[in-house]
PyMOL Python script that loads the backbone (N, CA, C, O; Angstrom):
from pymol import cmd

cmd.read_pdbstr("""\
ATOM      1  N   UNK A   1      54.582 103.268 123.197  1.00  0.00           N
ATOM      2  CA  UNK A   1      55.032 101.910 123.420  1.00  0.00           C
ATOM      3  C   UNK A   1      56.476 101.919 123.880  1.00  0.00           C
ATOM      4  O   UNK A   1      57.326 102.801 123.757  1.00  0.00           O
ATOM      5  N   UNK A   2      56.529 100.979 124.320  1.00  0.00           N
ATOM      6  CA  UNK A   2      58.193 100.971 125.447  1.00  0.00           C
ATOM      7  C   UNK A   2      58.707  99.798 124.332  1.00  0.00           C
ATOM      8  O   UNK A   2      58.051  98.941 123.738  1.00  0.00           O
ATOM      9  N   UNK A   3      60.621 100.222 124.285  1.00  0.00           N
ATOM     10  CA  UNK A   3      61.492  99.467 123.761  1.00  0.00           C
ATOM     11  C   UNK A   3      61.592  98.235 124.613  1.00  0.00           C
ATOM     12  O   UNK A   3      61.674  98.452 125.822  1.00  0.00           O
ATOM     13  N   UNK A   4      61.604  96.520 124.073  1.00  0.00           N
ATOM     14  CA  UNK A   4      61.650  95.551 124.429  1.00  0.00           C
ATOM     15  C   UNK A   4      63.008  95.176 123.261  1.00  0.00           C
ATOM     16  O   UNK A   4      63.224  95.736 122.186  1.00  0.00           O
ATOM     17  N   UNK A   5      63.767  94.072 123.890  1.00  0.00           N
ATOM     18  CA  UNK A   5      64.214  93.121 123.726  1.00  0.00           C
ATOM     19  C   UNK A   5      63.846  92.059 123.154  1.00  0.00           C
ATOM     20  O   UNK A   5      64.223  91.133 123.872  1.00  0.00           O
ATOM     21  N   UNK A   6      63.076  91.491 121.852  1.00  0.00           N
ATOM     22  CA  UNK A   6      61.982  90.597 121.904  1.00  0.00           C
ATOM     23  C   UNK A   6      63.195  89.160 121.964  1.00  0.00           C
ATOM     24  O   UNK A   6      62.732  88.026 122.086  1.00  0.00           O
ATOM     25  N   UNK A   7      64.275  89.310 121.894  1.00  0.00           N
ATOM     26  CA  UNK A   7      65.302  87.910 121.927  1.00  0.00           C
ATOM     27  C   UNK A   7      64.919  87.454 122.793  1.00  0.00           C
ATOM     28  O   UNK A   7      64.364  86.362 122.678  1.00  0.00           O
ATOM     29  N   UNK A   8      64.995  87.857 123.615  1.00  0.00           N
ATOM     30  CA  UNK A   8      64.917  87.543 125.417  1.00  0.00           C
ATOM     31  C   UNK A   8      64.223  86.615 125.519  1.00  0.00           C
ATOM     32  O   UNK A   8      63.446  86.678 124.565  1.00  0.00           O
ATOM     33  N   UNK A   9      63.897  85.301 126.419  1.00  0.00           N
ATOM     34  CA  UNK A   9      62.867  84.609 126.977  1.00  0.00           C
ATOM     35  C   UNK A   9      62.645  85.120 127.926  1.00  0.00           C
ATOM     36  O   UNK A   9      62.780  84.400 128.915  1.00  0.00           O
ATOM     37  N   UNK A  10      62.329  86.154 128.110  1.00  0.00           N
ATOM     38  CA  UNK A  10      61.469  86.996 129.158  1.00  0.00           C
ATOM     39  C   UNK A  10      60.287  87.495 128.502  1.00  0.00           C
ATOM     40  O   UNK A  10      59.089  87.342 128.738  1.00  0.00           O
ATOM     41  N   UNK A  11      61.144  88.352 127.315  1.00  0.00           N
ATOM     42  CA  UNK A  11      60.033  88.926 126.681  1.00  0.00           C
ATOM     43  C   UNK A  11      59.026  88.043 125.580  1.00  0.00           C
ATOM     44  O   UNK A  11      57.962  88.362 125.050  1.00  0.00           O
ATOM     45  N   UNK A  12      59.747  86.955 125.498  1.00  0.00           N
ATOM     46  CA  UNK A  12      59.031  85.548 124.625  1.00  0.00           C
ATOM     47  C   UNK A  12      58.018  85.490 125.767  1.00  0.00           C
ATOM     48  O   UNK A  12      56.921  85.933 125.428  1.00  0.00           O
ATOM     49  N   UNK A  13      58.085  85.099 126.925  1.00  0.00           N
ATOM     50  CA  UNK A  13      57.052  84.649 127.851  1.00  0.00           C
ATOM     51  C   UNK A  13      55.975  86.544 127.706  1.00  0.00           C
ATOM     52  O   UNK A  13      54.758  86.447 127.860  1.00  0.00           O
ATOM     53  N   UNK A  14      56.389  87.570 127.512  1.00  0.00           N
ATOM     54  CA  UNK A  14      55.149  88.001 128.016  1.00  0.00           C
ATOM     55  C   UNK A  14      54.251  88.057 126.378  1.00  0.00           C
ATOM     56  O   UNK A  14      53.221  88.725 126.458  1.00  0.00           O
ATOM     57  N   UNK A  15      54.492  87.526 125.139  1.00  0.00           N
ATOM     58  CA  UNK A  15      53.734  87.009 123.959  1.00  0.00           C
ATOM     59  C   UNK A  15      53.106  86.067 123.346  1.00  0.00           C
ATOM     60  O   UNK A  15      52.334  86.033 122.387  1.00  0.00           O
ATOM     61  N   UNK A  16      53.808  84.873 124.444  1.00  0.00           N
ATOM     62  CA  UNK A  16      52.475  83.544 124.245  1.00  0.00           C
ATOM     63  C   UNK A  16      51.856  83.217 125.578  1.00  0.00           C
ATOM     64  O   UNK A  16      52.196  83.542 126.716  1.00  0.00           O
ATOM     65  N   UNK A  17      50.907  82.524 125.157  1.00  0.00           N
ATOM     66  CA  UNK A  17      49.962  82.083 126.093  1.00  0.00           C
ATOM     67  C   UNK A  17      49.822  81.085 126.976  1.00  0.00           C
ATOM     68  O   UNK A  17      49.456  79.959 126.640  1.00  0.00           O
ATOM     69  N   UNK A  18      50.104  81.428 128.187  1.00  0.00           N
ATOM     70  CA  UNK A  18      50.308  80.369 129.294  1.00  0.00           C
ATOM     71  C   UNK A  18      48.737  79.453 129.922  1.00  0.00           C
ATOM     72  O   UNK A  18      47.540  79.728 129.840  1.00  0.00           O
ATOM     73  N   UNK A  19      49.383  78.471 130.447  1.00  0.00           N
ATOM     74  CA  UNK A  19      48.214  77.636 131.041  1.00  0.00           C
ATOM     75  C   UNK A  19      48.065  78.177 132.296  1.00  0.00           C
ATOM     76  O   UNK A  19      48.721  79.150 132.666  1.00  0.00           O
ATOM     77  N   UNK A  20      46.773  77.289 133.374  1.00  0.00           N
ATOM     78  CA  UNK A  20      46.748  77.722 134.321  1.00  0.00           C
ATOM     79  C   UNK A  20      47.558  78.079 135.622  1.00  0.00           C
ATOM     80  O   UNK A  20      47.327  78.784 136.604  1.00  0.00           O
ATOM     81  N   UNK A  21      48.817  77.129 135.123  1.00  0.00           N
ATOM     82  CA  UNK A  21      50.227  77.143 135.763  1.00  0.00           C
ATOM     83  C   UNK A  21      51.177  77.799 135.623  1.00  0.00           C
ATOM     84  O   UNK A  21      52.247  77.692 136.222  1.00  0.00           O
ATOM     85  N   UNK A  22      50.777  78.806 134.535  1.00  0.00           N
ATOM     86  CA  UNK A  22      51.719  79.683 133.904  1.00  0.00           C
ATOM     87  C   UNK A  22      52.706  79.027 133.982  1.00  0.00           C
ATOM     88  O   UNK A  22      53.590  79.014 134.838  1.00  0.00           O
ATOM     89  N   UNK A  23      52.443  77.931 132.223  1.00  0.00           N
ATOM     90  CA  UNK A  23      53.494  77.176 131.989  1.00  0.00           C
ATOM     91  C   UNK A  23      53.369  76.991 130.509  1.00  0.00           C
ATOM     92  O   UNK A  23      52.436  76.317 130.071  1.00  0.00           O
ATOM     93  N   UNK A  24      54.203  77.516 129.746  1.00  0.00           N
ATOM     94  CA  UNK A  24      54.943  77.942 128.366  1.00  0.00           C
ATOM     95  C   UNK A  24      55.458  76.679 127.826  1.00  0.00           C
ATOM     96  O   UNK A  24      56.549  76.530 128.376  1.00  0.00           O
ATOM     97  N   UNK A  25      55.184  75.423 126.822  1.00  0.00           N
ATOM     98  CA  UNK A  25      56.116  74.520 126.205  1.00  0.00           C
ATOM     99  C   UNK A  25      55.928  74.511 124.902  1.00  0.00           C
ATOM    100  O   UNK A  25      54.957  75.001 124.325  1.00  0.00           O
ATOM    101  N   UNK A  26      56.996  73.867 124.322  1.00  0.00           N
ATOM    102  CA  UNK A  26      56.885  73.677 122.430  1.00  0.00           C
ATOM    103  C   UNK A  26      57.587  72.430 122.482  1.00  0.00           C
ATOM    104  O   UNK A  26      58.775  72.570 122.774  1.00  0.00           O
ATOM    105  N   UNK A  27      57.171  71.130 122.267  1.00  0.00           N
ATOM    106  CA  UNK A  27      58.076  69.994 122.093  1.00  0.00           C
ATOM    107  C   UNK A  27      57.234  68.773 122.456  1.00  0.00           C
ATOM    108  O   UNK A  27      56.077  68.568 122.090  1.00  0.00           O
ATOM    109  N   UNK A  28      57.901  68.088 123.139  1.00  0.00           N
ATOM    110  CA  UNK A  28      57.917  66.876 123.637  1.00  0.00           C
ATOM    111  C   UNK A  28      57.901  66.763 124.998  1.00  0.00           C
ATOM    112  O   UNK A  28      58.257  65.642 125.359  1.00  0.00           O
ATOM    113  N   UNK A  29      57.679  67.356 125.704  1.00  0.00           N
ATOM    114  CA  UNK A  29      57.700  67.748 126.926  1.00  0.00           C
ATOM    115  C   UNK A  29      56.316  67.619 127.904  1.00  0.00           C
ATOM    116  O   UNK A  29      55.211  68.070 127.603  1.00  0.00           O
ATOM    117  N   UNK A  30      56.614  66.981 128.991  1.00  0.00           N
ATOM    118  CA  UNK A  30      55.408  66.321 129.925  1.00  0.00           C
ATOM    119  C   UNK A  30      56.055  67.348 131.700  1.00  0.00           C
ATOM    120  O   UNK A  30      57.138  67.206 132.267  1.00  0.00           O
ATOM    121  N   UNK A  31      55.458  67.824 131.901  1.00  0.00           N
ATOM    122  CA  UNK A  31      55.496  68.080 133.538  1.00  0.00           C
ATOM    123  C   UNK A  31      54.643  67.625 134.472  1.00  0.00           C
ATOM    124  O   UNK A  31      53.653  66.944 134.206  1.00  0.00           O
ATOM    125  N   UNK A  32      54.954  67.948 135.509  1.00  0.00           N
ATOM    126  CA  UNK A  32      54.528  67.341 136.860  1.00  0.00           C
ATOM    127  C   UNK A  32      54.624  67.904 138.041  1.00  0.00           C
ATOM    128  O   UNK A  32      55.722  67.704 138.560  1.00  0.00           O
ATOM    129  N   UNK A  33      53.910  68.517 138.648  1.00  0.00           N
ATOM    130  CA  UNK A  33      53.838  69.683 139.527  1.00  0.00           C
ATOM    131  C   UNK A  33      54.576  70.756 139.835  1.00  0.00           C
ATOM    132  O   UNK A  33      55.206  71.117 140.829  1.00  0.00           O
ATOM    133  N   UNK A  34      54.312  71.296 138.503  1.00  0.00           N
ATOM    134  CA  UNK A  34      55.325  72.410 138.145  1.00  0.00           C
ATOM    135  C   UNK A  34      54.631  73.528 138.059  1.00  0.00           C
ATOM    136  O   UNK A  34      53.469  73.435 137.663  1.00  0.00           O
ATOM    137  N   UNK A  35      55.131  74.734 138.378  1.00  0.00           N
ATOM    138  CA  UNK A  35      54.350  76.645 137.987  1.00  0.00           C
ATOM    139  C   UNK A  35      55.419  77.123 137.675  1.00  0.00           C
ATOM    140  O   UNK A  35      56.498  76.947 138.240  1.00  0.00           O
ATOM    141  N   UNK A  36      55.075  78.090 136.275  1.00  0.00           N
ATOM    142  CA  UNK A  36      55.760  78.811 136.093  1.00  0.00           C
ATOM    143  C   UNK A  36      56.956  78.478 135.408  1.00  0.00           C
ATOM    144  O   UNK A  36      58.060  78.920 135.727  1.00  0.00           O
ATOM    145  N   UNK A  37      56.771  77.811 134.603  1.00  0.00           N
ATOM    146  CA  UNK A  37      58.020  76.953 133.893  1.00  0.00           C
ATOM    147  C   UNK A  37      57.698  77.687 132.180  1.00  0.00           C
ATOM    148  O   UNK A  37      56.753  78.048 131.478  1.00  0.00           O
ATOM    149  N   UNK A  38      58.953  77.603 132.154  1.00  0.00           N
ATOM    150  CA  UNK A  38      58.996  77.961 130.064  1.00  0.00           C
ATOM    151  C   UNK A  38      59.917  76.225 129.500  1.00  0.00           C
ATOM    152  O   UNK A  38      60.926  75.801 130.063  1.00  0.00           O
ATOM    153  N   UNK A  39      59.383  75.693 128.596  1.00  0.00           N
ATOM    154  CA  UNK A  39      60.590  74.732 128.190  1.00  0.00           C
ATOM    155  C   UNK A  39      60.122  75.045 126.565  1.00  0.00           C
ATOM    156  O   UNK A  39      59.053  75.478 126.137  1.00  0.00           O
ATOM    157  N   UNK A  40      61.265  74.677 125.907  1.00  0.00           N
ATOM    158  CA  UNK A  40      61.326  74.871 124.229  1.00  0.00           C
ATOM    159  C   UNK A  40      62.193  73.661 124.079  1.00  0.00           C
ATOM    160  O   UNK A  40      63.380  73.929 124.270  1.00  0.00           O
ATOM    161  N   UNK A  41      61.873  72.005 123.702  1.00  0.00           N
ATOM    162  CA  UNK A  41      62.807  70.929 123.453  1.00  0.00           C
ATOM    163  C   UNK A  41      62.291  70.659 121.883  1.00  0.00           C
ATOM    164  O   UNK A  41      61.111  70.627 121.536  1.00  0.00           O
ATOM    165  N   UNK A  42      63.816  70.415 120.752  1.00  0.00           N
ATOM    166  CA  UNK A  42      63.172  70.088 119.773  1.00  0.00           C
ATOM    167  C   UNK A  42      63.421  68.858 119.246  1.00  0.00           C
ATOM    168  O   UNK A  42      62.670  68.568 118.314  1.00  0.00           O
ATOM    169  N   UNK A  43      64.371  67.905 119.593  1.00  0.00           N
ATOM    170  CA  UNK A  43      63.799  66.426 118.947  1.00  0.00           C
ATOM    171  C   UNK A  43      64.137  65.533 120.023  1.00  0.00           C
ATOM    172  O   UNK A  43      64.646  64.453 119.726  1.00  0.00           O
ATOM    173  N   UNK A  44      63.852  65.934 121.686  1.00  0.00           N
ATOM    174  CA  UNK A  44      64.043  65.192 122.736  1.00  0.00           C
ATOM    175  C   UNK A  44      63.235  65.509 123.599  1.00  0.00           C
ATOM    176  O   UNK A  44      62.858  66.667 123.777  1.00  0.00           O
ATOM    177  N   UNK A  45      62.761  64.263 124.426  1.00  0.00           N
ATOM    178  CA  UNK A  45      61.559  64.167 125.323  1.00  0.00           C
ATOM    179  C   UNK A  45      61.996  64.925 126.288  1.00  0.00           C
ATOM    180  O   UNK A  45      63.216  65.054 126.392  1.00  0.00           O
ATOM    181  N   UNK A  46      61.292  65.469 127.034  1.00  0.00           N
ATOM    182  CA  UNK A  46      61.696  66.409 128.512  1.00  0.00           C
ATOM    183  C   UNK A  46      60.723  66.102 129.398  1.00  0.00           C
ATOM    184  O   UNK A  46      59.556  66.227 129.026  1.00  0.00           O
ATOM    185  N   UNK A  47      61.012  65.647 130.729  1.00  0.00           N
ATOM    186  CA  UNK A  47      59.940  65.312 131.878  1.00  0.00           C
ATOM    187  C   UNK A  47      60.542  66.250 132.908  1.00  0.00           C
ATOM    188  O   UNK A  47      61.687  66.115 133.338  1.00  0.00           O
ATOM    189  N   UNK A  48      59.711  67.199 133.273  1.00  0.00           N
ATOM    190  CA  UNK A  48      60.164  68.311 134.030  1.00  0.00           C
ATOM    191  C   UNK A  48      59.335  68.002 135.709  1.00  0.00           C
ATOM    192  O   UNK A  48      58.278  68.626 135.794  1.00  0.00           O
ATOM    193  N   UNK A  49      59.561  67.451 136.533  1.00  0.00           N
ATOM    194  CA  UNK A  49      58.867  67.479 137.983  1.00  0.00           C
ATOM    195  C   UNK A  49      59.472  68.080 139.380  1.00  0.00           C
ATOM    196  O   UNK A  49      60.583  67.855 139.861  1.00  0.00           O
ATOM    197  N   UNK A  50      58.609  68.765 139.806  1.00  0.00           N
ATOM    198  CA  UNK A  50      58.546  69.602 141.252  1.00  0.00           C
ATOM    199  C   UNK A  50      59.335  70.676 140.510  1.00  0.00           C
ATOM    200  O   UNK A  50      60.430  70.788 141.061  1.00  0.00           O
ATOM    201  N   UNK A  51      59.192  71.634 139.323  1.00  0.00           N
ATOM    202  CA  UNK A  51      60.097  72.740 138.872  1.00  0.00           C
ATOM    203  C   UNK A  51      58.833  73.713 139.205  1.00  0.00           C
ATOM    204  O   UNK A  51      57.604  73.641 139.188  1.00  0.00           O
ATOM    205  N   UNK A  52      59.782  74.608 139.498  1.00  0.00           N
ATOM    206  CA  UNK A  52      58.936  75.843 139.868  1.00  0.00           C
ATOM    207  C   UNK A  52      60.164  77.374 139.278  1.00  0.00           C
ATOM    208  O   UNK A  52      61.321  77.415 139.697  1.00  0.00           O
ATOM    209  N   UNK A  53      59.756  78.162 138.572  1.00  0.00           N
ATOM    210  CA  UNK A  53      60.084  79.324 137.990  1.00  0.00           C
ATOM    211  C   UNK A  53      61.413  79.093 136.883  1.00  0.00           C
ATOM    212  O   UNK A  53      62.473  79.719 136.889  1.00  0.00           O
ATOM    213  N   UNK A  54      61.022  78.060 136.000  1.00  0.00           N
ATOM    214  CA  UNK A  54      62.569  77.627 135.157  1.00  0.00           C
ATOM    215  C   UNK A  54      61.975  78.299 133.894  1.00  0.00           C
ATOM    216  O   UNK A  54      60.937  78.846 133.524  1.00  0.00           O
ATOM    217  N   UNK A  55      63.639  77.836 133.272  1.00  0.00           N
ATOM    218  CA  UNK A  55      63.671  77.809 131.917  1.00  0.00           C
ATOM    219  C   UNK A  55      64.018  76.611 131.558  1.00  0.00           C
ATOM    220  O   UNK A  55      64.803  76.187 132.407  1.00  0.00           O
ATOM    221  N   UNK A  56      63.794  75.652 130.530  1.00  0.00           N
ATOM    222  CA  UNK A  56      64.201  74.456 130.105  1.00  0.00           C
ATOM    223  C   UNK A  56      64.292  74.509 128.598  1.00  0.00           C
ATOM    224  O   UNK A  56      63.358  74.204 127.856  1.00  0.00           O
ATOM    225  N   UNK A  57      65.179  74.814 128.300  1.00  0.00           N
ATOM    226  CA  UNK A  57      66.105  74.834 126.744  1.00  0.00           C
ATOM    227  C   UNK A  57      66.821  74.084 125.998  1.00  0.00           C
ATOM    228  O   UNK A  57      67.936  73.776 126.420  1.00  0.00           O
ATOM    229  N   UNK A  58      66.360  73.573 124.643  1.00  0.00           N
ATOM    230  CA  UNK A  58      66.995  72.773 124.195  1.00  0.00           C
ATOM    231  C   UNK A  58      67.878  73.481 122.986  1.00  0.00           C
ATOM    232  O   UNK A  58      67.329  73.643 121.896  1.00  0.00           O
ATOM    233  N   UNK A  59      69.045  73.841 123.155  1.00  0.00           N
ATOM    234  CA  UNK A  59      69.603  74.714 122.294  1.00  0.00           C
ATOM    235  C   UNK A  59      70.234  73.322 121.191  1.00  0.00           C
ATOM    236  O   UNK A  59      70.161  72.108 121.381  1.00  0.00           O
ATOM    237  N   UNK A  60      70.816  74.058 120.083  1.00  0.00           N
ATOM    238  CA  UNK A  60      71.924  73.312 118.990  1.00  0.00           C
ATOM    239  C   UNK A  60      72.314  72.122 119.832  1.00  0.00           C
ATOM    240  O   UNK A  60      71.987  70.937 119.777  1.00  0.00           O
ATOM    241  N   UNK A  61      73.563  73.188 121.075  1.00  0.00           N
ATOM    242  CA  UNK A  61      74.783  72.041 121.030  1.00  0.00           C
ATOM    243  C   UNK A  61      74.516  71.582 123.141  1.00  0.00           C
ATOM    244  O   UNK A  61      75.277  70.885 123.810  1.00  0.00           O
ATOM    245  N   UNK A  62      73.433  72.165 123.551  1.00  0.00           N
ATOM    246  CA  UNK A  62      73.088  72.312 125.095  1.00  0.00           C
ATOM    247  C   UNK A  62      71.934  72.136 125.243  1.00  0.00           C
ATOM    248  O   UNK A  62      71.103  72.411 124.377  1.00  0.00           O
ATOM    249  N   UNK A  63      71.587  71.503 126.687  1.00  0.00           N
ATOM    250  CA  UNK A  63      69.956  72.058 127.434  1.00  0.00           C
ATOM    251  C   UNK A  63      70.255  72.831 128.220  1.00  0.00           C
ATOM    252  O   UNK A  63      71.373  72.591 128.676  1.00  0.00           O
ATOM    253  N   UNK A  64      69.730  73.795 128.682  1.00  0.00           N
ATOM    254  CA  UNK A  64      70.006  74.718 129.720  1.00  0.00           C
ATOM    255  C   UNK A  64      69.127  74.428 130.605  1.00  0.00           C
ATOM    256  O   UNK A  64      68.234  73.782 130.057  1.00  0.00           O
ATOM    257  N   UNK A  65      68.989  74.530 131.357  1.00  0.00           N
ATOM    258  CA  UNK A  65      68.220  74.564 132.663  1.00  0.00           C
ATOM    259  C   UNK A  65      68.372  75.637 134.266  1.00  0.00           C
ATOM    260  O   UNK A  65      69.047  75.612 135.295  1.00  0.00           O
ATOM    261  N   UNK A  66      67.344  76.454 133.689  1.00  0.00           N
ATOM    262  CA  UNK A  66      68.101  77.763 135.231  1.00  0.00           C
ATOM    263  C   UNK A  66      66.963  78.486 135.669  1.00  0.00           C
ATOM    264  O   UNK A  66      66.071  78.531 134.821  1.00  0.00           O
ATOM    265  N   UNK A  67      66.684  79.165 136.926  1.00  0.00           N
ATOM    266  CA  UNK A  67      65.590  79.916 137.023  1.00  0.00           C
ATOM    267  C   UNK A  67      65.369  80.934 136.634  1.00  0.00           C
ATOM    268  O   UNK A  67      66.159  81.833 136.922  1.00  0.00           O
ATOM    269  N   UNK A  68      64.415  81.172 135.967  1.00  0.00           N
ATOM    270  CA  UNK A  68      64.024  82.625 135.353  1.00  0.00           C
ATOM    271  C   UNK A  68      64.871  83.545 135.269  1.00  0.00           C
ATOM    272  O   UNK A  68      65.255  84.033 134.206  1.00  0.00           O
ATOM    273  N   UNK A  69      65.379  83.986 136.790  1.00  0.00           N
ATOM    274  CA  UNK A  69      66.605  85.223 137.153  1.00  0.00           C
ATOM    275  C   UNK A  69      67.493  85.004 136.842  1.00  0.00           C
ATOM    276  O   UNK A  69      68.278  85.952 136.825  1.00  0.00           O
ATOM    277  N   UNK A  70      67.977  83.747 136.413  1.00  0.00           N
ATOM    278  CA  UNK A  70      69.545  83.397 136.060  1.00  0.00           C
ATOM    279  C   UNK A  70      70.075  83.090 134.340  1.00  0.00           C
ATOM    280  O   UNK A  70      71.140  82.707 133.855  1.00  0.00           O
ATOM    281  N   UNK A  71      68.636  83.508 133.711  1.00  0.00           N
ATOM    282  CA  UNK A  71      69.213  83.608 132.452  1.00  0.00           C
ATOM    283  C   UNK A  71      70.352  84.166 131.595  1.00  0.00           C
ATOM    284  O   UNK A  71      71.026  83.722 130.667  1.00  0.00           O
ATOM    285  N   UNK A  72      70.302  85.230 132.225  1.00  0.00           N
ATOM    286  CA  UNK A  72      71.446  86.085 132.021  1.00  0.00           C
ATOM    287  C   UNK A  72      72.911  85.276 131.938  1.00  0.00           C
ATOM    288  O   UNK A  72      73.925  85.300 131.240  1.00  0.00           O
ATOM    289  N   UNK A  73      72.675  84.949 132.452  1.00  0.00           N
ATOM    290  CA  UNK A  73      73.976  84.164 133.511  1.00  0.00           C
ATOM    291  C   UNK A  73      74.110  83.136 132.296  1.00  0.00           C
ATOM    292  O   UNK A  73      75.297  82.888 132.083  1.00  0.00           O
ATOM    293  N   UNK A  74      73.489  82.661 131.687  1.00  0.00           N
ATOM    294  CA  UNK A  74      73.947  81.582 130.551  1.00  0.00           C
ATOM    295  C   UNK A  74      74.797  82.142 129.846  1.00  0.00           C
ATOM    296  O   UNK A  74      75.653  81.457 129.285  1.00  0.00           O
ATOM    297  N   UNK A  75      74.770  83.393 129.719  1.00  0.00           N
ATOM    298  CA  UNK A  75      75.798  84.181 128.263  1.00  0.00           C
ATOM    299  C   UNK A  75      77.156  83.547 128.677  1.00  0.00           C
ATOM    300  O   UNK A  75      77.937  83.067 127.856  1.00  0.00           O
ATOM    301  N   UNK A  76      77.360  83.583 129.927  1.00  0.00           N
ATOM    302  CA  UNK A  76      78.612  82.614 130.358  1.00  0.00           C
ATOM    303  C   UNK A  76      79.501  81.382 130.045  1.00  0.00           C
ATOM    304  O   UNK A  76      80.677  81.077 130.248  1.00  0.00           O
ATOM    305  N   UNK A  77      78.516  80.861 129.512  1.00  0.00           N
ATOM    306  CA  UNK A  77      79.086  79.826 129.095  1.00  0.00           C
ATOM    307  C   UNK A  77      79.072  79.640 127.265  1.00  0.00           C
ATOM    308  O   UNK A  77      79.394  78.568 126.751  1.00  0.00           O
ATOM    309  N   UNK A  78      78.828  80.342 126.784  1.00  0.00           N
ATOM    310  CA  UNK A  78      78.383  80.421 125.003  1.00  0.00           C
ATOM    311  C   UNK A  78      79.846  80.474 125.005  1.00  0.00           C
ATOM    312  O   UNK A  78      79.844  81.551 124.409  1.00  0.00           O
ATOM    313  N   UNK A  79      81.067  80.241 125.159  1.00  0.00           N
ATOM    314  CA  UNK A  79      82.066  80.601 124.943  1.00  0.00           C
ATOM    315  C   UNK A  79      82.987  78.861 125.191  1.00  0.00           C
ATOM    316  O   UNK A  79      84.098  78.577 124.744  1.00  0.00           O
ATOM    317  N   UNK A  80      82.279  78.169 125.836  1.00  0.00           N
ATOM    318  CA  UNK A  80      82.839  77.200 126.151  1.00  0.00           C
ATOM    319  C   UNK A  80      82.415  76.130 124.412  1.00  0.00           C
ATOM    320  O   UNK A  80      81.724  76.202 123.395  1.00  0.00           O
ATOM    321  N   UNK A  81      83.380  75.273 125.077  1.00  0.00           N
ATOM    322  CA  UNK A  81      83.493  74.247 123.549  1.00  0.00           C
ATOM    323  C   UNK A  81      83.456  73.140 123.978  1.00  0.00           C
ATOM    324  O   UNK A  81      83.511  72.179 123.211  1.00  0.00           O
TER     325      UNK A  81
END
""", "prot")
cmd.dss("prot")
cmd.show_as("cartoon", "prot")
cmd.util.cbc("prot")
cmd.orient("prot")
């Protein structure tokens, strides 16, 4: 077996089970011609339309919103206040 990262929402997406859109949610959350989307919102509605390859995050003190490849790229801002 190969070392994973399981923090990651990368590696979250390859352990649950996607729809036919390969589309990942936990919340309150409605889309609309979307593939390939992950969203996790926890006490706010999310209407996600024409998204194609996101992440949609409802953190503590942020939503994030970025494509798949640019997750990384959030660590960037954990520093801001």
């Amino acid at each position: 077996f190969g070392e994973e990262d399981i923090g990651t929402w990368q590696s979250v997406e390859r352990y649950i089970k996607k729809d036919q859109d390969k589309k990942i949610w936990k919340g309150q959350i409605k889309m609309s011609n979307t593939t390939d989307c992950t969203a996790d919102a926890k006490d706010k509605k999310v209407r996600l339309v024409d998204g194609d390859d996101l992440f949609v995050i409802d953190s503590d003190d942020a939503i994030v919103v970025c494509k798949k490849d640019s997750i990384n790229k959030v660590k960037d801002f954990r520093t801001e206040k």
